[in-house]
C-alpha positions in Angstrom: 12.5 -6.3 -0.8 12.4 -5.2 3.0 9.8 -2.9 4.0 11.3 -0.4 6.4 8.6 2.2 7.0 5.1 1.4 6.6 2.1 4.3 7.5 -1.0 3.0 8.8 -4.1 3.9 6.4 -6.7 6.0 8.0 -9.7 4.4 8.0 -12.4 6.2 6.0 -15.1 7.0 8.5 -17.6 7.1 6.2 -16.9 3.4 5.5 -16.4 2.8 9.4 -19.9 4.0 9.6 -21.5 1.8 7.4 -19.6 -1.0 7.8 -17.4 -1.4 4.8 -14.6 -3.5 5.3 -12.2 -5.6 3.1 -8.8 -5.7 1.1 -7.3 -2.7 -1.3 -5.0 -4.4 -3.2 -1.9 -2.5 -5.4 0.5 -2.9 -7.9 3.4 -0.9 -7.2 6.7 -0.2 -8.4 9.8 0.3 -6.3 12.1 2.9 -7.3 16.0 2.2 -6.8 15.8 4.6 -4.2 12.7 3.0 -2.3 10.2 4.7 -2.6 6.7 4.0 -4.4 7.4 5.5 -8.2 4.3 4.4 -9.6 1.3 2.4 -8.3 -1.9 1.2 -9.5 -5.4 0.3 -7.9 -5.9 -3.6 -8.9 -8.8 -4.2 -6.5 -11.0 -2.7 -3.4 -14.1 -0.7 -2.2 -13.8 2.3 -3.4 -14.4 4.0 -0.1 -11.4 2.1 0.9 -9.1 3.0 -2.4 -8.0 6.4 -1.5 -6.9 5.6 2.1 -4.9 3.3 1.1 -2.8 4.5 -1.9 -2.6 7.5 0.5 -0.8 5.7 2.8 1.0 3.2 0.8 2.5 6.4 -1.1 4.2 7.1 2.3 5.8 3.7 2.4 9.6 3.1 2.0 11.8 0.0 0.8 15.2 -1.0 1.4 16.0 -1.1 -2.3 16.4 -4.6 -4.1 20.2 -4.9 -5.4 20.6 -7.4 -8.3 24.4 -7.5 -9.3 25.2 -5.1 -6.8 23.1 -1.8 -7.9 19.6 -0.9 -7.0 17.1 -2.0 -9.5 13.3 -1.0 -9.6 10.7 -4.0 -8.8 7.3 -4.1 -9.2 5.4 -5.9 -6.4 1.9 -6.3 -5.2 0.4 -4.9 -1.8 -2.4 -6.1 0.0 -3.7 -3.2 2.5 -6.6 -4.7 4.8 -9.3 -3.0 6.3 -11.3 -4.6 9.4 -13.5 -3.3 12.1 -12.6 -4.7 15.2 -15.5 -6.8 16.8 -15.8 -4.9 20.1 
């Protein structure tokens, strides 16, 4: 699997503002096509959550070919949140 367009999350600012930072982390499937068919929340703030299935919607795939044809594959994402120290 070759990730071939990734979207940047937005970064909740609620969470900015308080602080909150940390790993979402997904369970996704990968259509034959690419794209994100189906995806679940495994782990994360949940003022982080929706920012990143948001964006991890968006995301595309060269498709995995097993025998030659596209097959679906589920995978696991890791989207990380961090304030930057400045």
């Amino acid at each position: 699997m070759h990730l071939i367009d990734r979207i940047q999350p937005n970064y909740p600012p609620i969470a900015r503002a308080v602080g909150v930072q940390g790993q979402v982390i997904l369970r996704a499937i990968i259509s034959r096509q690419g794209t994100i068919a189906n995806l679940q929340v495994v782990s994360g703030h949940p003022m982080l959550v929706k920012a990143a299935v948001d964006a991890v919607k968006q995301w595309r795939y060269r498709p995995y070919v097993l025998n030659g044809q596209p097959v679906e594959v589920e995978t696991q994402i890791t989207v990380n949140f961090l304030l930057s120290g400045g």
